[in-house]
N, C-alpha and C positions, 0 to 999 in steps of 0.2 A: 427487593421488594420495598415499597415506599412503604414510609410509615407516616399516618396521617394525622396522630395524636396530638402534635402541637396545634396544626393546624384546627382541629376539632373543638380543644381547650380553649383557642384566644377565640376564635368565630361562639362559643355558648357564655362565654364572657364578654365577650359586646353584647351578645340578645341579648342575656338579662339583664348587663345595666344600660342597653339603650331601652327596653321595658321600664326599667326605673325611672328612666330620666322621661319619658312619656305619660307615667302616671305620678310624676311627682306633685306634690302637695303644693299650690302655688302661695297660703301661708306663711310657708317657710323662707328664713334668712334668703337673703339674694343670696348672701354667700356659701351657702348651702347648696341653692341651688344650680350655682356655677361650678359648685366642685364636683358636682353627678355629671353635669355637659361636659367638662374638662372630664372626663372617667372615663367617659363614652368616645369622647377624640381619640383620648392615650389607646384605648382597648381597638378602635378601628386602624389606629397605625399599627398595631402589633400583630393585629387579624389578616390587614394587607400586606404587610411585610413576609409573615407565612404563608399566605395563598401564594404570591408570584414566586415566589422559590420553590414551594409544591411542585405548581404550575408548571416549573421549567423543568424539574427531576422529569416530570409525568411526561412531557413533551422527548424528553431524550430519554428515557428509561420504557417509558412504555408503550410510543410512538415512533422510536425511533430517528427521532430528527434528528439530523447530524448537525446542523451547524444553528444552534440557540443561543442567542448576544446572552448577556448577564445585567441585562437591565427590565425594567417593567414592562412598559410600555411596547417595545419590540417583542417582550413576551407574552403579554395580552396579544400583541397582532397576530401572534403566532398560530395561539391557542383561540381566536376567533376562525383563524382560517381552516383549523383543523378540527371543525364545529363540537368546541367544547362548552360554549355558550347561549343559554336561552334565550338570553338576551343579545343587544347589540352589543358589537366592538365599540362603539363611539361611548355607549353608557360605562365599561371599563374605563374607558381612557380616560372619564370623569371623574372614576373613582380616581384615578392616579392623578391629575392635576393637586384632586380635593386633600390625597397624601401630600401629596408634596408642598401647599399651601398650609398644610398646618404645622406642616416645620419648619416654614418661617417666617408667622404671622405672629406678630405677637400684639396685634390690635382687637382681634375677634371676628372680625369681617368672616377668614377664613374657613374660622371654626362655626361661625352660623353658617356659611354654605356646606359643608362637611357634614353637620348635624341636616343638615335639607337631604341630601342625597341618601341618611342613614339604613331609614326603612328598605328602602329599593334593594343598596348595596349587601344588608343581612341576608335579604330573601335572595339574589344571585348569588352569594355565597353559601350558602345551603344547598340550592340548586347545583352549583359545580361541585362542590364537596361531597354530595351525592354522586354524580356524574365520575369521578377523579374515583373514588372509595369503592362507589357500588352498595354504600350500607342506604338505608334508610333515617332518615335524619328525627331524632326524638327531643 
């Protein structure tokens, strides 16, 4: 049986400080308010890095695939073709770019497009995490 509970923890810890970082007080120290957007990066790589290993158990454990690489990206494509997404395959593989770009950007560039995609990638993450679980999402 899968257990979904990391997965669950890191995806309610990005909502609520990508929430934060949304309704942040524009007042406040720039450096303040860089270290909620860096909060919201850190919290979507560790949200992503739990989905696609979920992803891949759920795909061999409860689908049956036999033969699932050990990488993202070939497991998004997996898990689009085996309609586990509301959305498209192409908007996953952006998520995985936007991962991978913020590990090794250390300009910003990366992390403002990563915070653009944010909203979307919570709500598809919900979406699957429901789909994957069966709970409904609170």
């Amino acid at each position: 049986m899968i257990e979904y509970d990391k997965f669950q923890k890191s995806l309610k810890h990005l909502e609520l400080q990508y929430i934060n970082y949304k309704t942040l007080d524009s007042n406040l120290p720039q450096l303040l308010q860089e270290a909620v957007a860096e909060s919201v990066i850190q919290r979507f790589e560790t949200c992503y890095d739990c989905l696609w290993k979920i992803l891949k158990r759920y795909l061999i454990e409860e689908l049956g695939v036999t033969e699932v690489p050990n990488s993202p990206k070939p497991v998004l494509r997996l898990a689009g073709e085996n309609g586990l997404f509301a959305s498209s395959v192409e908007d996953w593989l952006k998520y995985a770019d936007a991962r991978t770009g913020t590990a090794h950007d250390y300009s910003g560039e990366k992390a403002e497009e990563a915070l653009a995609l944010m909203e979307d990638f919570v709500d598809d993450a919900i979406g699957l995490y429901q789909t994957l679980s069966g709970e409904t999402w609170e």
